[in-house]
VMD Tcl script that draws the C-alpha trace (Angstrom):
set ca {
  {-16.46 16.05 -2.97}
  {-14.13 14.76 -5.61}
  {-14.35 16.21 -8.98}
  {-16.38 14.94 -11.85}
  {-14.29 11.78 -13.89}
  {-13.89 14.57 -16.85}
  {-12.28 17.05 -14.79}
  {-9.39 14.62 -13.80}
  {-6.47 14.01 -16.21}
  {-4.93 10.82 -16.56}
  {-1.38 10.76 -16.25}
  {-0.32 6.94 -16.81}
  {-2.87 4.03 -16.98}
  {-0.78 0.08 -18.14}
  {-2.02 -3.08 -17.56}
  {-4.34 -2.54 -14.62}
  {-2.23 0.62 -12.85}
  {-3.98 4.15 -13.46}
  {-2.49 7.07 -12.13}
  {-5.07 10.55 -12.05}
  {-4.60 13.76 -10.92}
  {-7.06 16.69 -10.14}
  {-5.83 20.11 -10.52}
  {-7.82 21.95 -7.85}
  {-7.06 25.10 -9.40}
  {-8.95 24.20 -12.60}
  {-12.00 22.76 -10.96}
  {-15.14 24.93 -10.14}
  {-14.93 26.26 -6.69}
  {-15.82 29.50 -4.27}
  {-12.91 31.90 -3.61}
  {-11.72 30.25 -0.51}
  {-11.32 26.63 -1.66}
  {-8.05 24.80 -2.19}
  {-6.03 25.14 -4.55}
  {-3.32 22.07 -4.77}
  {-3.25 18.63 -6.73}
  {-4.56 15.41 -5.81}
  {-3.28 12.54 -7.26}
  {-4.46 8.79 -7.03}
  {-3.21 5.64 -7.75}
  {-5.89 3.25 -8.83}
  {-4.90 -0.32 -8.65}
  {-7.02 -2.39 -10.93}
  {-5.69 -5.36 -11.75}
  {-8.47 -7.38 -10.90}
  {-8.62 -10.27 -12.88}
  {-5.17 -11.15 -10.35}
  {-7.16 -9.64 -6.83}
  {-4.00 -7.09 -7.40}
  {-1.43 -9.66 -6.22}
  {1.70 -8.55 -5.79}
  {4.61 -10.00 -8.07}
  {7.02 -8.99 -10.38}
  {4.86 -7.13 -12.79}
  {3.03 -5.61 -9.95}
  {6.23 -4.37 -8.50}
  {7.21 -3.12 -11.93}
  {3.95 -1.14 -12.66}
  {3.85 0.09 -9.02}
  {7.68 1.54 -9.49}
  {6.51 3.30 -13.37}
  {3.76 4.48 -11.26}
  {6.25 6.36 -8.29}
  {8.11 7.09 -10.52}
  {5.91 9.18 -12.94}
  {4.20 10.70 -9.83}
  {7.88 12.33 -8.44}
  {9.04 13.36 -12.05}
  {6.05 14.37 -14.48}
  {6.38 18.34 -15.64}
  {2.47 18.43 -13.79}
  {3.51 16.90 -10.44}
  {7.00 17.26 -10.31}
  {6.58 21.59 -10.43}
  {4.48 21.67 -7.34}
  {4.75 20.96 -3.15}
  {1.43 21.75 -3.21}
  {0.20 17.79 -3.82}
  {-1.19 14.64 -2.04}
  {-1.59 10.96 -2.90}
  {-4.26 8.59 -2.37}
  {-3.84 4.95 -3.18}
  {-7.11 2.64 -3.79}
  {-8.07 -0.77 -5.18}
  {-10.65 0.58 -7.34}
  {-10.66 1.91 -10.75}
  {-11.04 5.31 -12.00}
  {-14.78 4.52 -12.99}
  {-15.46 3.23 -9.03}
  {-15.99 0.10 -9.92}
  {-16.39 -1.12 -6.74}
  {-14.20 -3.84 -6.90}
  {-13.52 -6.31 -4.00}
  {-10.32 -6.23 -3.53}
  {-7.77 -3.61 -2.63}
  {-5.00 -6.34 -2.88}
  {-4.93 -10.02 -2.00}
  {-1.16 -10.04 -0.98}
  {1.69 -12.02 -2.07}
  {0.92 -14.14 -5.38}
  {1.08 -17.72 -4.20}
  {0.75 -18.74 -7.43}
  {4.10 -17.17 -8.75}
  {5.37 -18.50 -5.88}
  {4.46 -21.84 -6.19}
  {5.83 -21.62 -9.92}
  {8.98 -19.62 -9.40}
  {11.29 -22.66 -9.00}
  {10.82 -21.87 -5.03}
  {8.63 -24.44 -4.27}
  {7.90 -28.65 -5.41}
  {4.00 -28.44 -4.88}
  {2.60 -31.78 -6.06}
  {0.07 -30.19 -8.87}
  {-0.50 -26.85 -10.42}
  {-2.29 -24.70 -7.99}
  {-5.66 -24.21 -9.01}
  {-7.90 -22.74 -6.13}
  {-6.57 -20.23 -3.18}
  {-7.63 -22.88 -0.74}
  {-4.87 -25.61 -2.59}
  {-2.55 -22.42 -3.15}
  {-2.19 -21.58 0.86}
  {-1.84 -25.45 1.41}
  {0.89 -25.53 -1.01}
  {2.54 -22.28 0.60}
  {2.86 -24.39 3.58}
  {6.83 -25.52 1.78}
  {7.28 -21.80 0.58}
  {8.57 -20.37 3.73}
  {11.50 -17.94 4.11}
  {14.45 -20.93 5.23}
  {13.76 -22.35 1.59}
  {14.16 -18.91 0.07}
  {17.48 -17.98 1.90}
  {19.08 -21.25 -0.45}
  {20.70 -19.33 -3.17}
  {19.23 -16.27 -2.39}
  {21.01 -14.06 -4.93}
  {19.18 -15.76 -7.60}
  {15.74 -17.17 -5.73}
  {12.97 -15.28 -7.57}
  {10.78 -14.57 -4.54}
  {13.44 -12.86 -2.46}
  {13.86 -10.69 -4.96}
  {10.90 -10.29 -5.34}
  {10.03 -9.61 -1.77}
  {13.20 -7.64 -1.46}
  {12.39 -5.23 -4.47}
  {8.69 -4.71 -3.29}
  {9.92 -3.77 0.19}
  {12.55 -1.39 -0.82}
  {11.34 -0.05 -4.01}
  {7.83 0.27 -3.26}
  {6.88 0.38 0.59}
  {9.95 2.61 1.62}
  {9.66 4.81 -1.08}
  {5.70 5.00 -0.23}
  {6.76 5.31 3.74}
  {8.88 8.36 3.02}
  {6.86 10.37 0.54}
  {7.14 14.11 0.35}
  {3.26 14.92 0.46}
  {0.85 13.05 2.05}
  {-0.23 9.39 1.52}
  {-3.70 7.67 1.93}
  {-4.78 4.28 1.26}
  {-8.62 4.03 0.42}
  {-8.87 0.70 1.02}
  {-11.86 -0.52 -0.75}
  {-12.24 -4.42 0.04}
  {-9.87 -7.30 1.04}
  {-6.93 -6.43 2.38}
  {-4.05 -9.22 2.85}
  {-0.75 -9.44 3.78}
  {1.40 -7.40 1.39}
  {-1.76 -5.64 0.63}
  {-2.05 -4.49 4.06}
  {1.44 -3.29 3.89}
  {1.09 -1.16 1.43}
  {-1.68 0.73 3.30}
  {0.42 1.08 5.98}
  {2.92 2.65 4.09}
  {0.37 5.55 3.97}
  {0.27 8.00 6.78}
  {-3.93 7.44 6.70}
  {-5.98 4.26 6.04}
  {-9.77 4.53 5.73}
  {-11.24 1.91 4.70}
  {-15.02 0.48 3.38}
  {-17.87 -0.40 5.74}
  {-19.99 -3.89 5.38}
  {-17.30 -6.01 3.30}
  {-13.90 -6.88 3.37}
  {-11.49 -7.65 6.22}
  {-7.34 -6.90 6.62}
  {-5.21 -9.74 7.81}
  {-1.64 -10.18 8.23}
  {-1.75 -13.88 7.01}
  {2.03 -15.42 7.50}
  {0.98 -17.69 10.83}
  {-1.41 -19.48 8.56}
  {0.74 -19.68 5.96}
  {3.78 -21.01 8.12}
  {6.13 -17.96 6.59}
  {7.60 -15.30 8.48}
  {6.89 -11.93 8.27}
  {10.63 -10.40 7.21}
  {11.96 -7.77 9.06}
  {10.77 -5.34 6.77}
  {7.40 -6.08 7.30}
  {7.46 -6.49 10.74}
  {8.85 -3.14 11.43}
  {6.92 -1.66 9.34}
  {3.60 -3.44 11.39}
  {5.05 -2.01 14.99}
  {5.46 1.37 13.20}
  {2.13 1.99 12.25}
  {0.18 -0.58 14.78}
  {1.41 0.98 18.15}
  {-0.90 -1.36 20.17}
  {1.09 -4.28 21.35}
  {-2.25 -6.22 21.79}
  {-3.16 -6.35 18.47}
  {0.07 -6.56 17.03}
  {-0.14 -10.00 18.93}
  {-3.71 -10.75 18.21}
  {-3.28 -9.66 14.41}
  {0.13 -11.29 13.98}
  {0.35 -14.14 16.35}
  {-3.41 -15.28 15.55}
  {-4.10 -14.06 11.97}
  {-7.58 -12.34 12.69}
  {-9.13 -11.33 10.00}
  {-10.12 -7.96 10.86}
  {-13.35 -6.23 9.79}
  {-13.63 -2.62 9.55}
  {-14.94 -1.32 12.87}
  {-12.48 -4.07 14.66}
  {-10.00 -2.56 12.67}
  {-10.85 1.09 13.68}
  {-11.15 0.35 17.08}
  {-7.41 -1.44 17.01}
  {-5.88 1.53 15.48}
  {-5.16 0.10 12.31}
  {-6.98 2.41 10.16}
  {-8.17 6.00 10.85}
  {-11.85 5.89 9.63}
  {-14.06 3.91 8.06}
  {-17.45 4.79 5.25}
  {-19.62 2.90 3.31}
  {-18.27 2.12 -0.54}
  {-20.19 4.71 -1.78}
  {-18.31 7.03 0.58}
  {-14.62 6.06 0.46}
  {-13.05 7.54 -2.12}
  {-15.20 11.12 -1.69}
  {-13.76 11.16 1.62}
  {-10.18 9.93 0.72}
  {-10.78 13.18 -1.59}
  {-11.42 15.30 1.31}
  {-8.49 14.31 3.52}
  {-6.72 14.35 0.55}
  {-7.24 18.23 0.08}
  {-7.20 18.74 3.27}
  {-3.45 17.52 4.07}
  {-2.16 19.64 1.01}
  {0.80 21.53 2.73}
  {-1.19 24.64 1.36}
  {-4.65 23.95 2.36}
  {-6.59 26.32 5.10}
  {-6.60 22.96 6.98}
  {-3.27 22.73 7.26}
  {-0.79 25.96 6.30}
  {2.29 24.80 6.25}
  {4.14 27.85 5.98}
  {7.15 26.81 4.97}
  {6.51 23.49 3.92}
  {10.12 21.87 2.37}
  {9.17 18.11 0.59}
  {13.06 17.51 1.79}
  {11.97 18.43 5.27}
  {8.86 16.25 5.23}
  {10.45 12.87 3.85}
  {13.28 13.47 6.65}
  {10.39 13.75 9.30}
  {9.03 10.44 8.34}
  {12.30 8.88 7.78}
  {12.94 9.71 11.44}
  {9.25 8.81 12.69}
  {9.59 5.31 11.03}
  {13.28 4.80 10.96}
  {13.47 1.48 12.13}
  {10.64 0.35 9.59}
  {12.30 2.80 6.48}
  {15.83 1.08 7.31}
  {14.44 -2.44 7.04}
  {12.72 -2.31 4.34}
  {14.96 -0.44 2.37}
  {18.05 -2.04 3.31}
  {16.65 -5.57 4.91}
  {17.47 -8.94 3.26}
  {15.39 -11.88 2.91}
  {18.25 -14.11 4.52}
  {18.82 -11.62 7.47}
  {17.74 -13.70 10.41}
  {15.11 -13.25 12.58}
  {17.06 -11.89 15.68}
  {19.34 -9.38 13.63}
  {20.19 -6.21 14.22}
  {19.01 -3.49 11.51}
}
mol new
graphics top color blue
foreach p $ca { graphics top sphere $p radius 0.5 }
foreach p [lrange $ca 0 end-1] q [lrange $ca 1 end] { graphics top cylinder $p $q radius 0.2 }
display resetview
């Protein structure tokens, strides 16, 4: 079980982005427990469904980046990640993240919609003339290729690539760039009863960019629902998404996190679980880089205006 709220120190918490760690070694245990550090980063941004734009993509970066350099985390192999939509209080929020923000979209000088967008219904209408042939015009200065481009390579690969290991919690809807950042984790579990995951762009009439799409066939091995997921934009509940191999297990919300805690714990390169001798963090982020290369090297390298057919 996860330890009590007061037994875990906060290490950053700005505008909606909290990131907590439990020190194992200070928590109340019997001789032969763990001993390691847990961190999570809560996304709670929920007044935005945790959209992802620019000050997203900033927060998320302050976030990495205080997770890989502060004196607590930075001292230590000995560490894992878990990544939810929730908030340090389980709020039981709905959303792990709702994607892309149309809106910003729609009001980044990409776009000519006819009114401001006021629903998500009129916002995915409107995204109909955001597509990625209007953002390759001027794409050195278009706001949502940079956007996109910065998310992919300063977020996602960095997630991919980690040194410890990564799990997204996913608590509730789970959309499009959303979804990718769970797959940037090497474990998804995710919440019985509500919620779905959907890879959205066929609805939208976007593409998915060649980051994304590697970074789909990397983690979604099954051809058939790459096709049924991509091609079709199912909207995929839980089980469905268990039984496609898109996530590793699934609990009820009162469950998640507790068990994100436990495989958490139990993938610390120190745990009795696990006892990874000689564990190197250099070692382990070349191991994923050359699991996942094709998906790293898009992502951290890929272009918005690189064409659909090009070589990485």
């Amino acid at each position: 079980m996860p330890p009590a709220a007061a037994l875990i120190q906060t290490l950053f918490d700005k505008d909606g982005i909290t990131v907590a760690a439990a020190d194992l070694s200070k928590q109340p245990k019997e001789a032969d427990e763990n001993e390691g550090i847990v961190v999570t980063l809560f996304l709670h941004r929920h007044h935005e469904k945790n959209v992802i734009n620019p000050t997203m993509i900033s927060l998320l970066i302050d976030a990495l980046d205080l997770i890989e350099t502060h004196p607590m985390l930075a001292d230590t192999h000995n560490k894992s990640l878990i990544i939810t939509g929730d908030s340090l209080n389980g709020g039981k929020d709905k959303f792990f993240s709702n994607g892309l923000d149309l809106e910003w979209m729609l009001n980044s000088g990409d776009a000519k919609p006819g009114n401001d967008p006021k629903t998500e219904s009129e916002n995915e209408s409107s995204m109909q003339n955001v597509t990625i042939e209007k953002a390759r015009e001027n794409v050195s200065s278009n706001p949502t290729s940079q956007m996109v481009e910065s998310f992919c390579s300063d977020v996602l690969a960095r997630i991919l690539v980690l040194p410890f290991r990564t799990i997204a919690a996913i608590n509730g809807h789970c959309i499009g760039a959303g979804l990718f950042i769970a797959l940037a984790c090497d474990f998804r579990i995710m919440r019985t009863e509500r919620g779905f995951l959907q890879w959205p762009e066929a609805r939208l009439g976007m593409r998915l960019s060649k980051g994304f799409a590697e970074l789909s066939k990397a983690k979604v091995t099954d051809p058939a629902v790459i096709r049924e997921g991509v091609l079709m934009a199912k909207k995929y509940t839980s089980s469905e998404a268990l039984k496609g191999g898109i996530i590793d297990h699934e609990f009820p919300i009162e469950d998640l996190y507790g068990e994100a805690f436990k495989l958490a714990v139990n993938g610390l390169p120190e745990s009795r679980a696990l006892k990874l001798d000689h564990f190197s963090p250099k070692g382990y982020t070349e191991i994923k880089t050359e699991l996942y290369t094709d998906a790293f090297r898009a992502l951290k390298f890929g272009r918005v205006e690189d064409l659909p057919h090009s070589r990485l």
